[in-house]
C-alpha positions in Angstrom: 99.3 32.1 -81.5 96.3 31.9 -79.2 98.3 32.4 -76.4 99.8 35.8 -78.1 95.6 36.7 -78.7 94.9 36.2 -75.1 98.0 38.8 -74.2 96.6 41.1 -76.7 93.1 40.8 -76.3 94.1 41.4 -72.3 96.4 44.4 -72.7 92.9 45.7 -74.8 90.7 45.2 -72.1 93.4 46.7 -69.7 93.9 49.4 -71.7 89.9 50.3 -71.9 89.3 49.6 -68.6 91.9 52.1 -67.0 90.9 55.2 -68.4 90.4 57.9 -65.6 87.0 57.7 -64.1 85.1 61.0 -64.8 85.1 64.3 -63.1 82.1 64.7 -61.1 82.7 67.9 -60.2 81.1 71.5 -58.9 82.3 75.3 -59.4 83.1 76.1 -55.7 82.4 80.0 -55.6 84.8 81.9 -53.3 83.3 83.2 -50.0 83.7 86.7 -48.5 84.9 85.3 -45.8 86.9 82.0 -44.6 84.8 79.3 -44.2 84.8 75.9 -42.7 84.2 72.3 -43.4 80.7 73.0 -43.2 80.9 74.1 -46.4 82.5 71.2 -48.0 79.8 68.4 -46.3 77.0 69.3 -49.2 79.1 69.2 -51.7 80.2 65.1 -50.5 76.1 65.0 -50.3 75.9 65.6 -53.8 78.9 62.6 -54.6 80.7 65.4 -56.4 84.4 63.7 -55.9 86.1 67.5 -58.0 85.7 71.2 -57.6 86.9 74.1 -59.4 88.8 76.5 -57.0 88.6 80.1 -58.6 90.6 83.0 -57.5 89.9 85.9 -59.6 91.9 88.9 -61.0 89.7 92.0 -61.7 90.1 94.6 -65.1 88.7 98.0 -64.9 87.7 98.3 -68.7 88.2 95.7 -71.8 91.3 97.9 -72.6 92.7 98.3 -69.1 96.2 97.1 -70.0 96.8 95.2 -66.3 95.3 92.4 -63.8 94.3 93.4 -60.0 94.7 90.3 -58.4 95.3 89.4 -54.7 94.7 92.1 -52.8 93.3 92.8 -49.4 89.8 94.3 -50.7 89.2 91.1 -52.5 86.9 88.7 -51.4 88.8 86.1 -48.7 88.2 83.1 -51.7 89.0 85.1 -54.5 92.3 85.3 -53.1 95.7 82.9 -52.5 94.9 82.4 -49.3 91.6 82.1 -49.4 92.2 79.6 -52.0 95.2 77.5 -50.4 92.7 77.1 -47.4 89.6 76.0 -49.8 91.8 73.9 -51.8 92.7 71.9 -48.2 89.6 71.8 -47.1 88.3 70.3 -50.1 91.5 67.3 -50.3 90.7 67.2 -46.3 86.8 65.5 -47.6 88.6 63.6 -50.7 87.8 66.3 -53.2 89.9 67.1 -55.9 90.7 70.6 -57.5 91.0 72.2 -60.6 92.3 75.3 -59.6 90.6 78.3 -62.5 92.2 81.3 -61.8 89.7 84.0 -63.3 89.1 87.4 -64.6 86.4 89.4 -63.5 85.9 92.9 -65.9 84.5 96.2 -64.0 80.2 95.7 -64.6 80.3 92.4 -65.9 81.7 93.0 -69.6 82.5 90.1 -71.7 86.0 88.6 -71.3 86.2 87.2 -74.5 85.7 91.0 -75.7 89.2 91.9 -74.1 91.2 93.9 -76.4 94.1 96.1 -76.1 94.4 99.5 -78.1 98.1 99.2 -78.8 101.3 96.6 -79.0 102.5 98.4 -75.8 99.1 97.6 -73.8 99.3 94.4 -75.0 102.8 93.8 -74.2 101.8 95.5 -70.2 99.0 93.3 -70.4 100.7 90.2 -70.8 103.1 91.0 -68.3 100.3 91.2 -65.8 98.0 88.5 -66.9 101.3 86.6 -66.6 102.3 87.0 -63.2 98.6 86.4 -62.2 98.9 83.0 -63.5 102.2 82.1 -62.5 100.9 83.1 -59.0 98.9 80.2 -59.0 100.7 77.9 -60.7 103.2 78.0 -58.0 100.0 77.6 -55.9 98.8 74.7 -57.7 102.5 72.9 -57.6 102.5 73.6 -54.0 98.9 72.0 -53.3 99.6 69.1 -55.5 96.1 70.3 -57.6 95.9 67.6 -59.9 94.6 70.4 -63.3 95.4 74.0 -64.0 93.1 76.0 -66.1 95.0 78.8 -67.7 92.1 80.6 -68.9 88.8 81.5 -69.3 86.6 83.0 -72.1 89.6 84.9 -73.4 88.8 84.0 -77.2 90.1 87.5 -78.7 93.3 87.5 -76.4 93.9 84.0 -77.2 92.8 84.1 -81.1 95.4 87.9 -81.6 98.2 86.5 -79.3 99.7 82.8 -79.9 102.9 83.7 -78.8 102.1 84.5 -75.5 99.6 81.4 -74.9 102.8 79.4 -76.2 104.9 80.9 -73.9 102.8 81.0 -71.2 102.1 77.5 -71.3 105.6 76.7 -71.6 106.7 78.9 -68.5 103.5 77.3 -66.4 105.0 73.6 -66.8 108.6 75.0 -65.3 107.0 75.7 -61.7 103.5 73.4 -62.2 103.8 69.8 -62.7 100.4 68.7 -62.8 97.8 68.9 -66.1 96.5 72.2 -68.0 93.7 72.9 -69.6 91.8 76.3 -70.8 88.3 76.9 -70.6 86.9 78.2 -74.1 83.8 79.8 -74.7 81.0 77.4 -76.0 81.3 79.2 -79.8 85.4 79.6 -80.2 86.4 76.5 -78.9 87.3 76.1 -82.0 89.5 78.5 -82.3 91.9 78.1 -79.5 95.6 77.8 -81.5 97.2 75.5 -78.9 95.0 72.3 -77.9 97.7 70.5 -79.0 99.6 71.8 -76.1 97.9 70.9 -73.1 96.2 68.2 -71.3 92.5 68.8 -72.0 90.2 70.6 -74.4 88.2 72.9 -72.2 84.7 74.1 -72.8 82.4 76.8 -70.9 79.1 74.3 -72.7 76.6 76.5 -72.6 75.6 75.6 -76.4 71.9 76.6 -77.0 70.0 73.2 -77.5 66.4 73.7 -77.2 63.7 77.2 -78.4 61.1 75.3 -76.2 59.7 76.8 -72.7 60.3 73.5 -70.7 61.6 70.7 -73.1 61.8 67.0 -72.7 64.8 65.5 -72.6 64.8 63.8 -76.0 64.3 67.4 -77.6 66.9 68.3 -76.1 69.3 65.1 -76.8 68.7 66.2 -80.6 69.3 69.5 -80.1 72.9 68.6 -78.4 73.9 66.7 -81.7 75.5 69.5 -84.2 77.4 70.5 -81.6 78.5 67.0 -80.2 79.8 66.7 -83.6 81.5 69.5 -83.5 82.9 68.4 -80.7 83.9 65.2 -81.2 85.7 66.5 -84.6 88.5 68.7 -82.9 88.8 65.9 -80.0 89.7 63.9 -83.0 92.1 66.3 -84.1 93.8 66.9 -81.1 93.4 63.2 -79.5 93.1 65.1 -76.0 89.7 64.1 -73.6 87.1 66.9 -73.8 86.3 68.7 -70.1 83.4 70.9 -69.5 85.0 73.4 -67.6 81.6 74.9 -67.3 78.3 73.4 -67.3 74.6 74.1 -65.9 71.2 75.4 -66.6 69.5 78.0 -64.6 66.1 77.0 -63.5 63.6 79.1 -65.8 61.3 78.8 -68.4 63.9 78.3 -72.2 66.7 77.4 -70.2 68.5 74.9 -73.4 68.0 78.7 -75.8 70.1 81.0 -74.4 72.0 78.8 -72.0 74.8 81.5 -71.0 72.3 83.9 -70.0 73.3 85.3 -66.4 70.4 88.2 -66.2 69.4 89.1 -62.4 65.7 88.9 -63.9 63.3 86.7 -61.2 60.2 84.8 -62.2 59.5 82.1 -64.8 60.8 79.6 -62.2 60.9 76.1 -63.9 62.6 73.3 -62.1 61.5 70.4 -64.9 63.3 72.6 -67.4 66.8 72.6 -65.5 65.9 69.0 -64.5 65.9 67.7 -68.0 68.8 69.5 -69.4 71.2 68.2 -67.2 69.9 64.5 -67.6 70.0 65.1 -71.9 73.5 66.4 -71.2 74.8 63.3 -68.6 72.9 60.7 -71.0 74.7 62.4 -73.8 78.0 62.7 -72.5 78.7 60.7 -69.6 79.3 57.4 -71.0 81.6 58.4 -73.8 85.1 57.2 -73.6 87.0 60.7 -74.6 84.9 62.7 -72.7 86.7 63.6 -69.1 83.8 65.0 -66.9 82.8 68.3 -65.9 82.2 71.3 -63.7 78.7 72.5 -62.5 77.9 75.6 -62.5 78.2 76.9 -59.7 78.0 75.6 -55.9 77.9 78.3 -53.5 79.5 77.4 -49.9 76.1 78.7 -47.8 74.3 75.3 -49.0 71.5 76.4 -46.9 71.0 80.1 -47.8 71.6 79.3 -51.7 69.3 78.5 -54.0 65.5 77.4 -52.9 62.0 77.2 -54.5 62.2 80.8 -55.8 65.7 81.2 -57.0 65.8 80.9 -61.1 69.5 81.0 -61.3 72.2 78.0 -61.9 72.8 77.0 -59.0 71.2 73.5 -58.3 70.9 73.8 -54.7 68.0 73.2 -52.8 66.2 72.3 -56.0 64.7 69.3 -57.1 68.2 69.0 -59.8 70.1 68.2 -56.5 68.7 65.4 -56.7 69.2 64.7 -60.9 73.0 65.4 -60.2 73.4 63.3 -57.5 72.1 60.2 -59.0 74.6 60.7 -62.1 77.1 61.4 -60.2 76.9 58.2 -58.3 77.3 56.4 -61.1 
């Protein structure tokens, strides 16, 4: 009998101690134009070890019924090739990929706010959205890109059109062999019909967590713990590990009340702000056993020329959160 408690009380520990080690990753913005190693180094500086690759398909309106996606007037990392030679570059320096194929709506609109007038722009829409995925899919099956995000911020596509998602995800896993995900808005991820279908419950966090101008990291710890509950309720559900697809704070004074904000407005710079809502959200989340990782938003590949002393967006670059991340994600 004790011998039979040993073997069980082993294949426990065993069991515990292989789970995946957590995706310290970075969302690599596409360049204009094709870029080097260079790029990569600062990223290996910041012991990210994961990077989100995102190629991105444009829509004139929220009722254009089709997907422009890789063309010539695109952006050199917004399209496949662009992202095939990212994708090596990045597995050249160690770095793993989740490759997030994206749409981009004319002036900015909400994603989540597509919505087609009829069933035959839907059905034309479909179609296109489709092949835009497929595309890479057959991208990410050639690269060997270890996740696939299907998706992102499409909550009234997704929520009005199950049968495509099911479908969808069905056709990906004929060509792509690696894991899926989607990458749900912060308040729908809830919502999503078909969790049960792929490999990780994405979320885009950007949950408000804080009214304050620069909170402290406790406030902010409490203010994560409706949602964490939330949270931790559908990962029960579904039994799938919960990735951040999206995560960050933008340097500026109320950074945890309106987290998704992505204004051009300058000023109200506020580096302790973005500082401790990063740490409440790593203290919070890190060391949980169904939680996979996640995806900092965003890295751009000029390290030098991004960010700085007077920039109040999300990136973390040349800020003093460089530094916050990089201790985490060491650990």
């Amino acid at each position: 009998m004790r011998t039979i408690f040993l073997l069980l009380l082993c294949f426990g520990f065993c069991t515990c101690s292989g789970q995946k080690p957590k995706i310290n990753g970075v969302s690599f913005v596409g360049s204009p134009d094709e870029i080097t190693s260079k790029a990569v180094d600062p990223i290996i500086k910041v012991n990210a070890d994961w990077a989100a690759v995102m190629p991105f398909g444009f829509v004139k309106s929220l009722t254009t019924p089709s997907v422009v996606f890789n063309i010539e007037k695109q952006w050199w990392g917004e399209r496949r090739d662009g992202a095939k030679r990212t994708i090596e570059l990045l597995n050249d320096q160690g770095i793993k990929v989740m490759l997030k194929p994206q749409i981009w709506v004319w002036r900015g609109e909400f994603t989540g706010n597509i919505n087609m007038q009829s069933e035959e722009d839907w059905k034309a829409f479909e179609k296109s959205y489709e092949s835009f995925i497929m595309l890479y899919a057959e991208l990410a099956e050639e690269m060997k890109v270890p996740i696939l995000c299907i998706g992102t911020e499409l909550h009234t596509f997704v929520q009005k059109r199950p049968g495509f998602w099911n479908r969808l995800i069905t056709k990906t896993r004929t060509v792509y062999q690696g894991e899926l995900t989607y990458a749900e808005n912060w308040d729908q991820f809830d919502k999503a019909p078909f969790w049960d279908q792929v490999d990780y419950i994405g979320i885009d966090a950007y949950f408000p967590i804080s009214k304050s101008q620069t909170p402290n990291v406790e406030e902010l710890k409490q203010g994560w713990q409706k949602h964490k509950n939330n949270i931790t309720a559908l990962q029960s559900r579904f039994n799938k590990p919960v990735l951040f697809t999206e995560y960050g704070y933008r340097s500026v004074h109320y950074t945890g009340k309106e987290p998704w904000d992505s204004s051009r407005s300058n000023g109200n710079v506020d580096f302790i702000a973005q500082n401790n809502a990063l740490t409440a959200l790593y203290e919070e989340f890190w060391q949980e056993p169904w939680f996979a990782g996640g995806f900092l938003w965003k890295w751009y590949h000029n390290h030098e020329e991004s960010g700085g002393k007077d920039n109040n967006r999300f990136t973390i670059q040349n800020k003093p959160a460089e530094d916050v991340v990089r201790s985490f994600y060491k650990k």
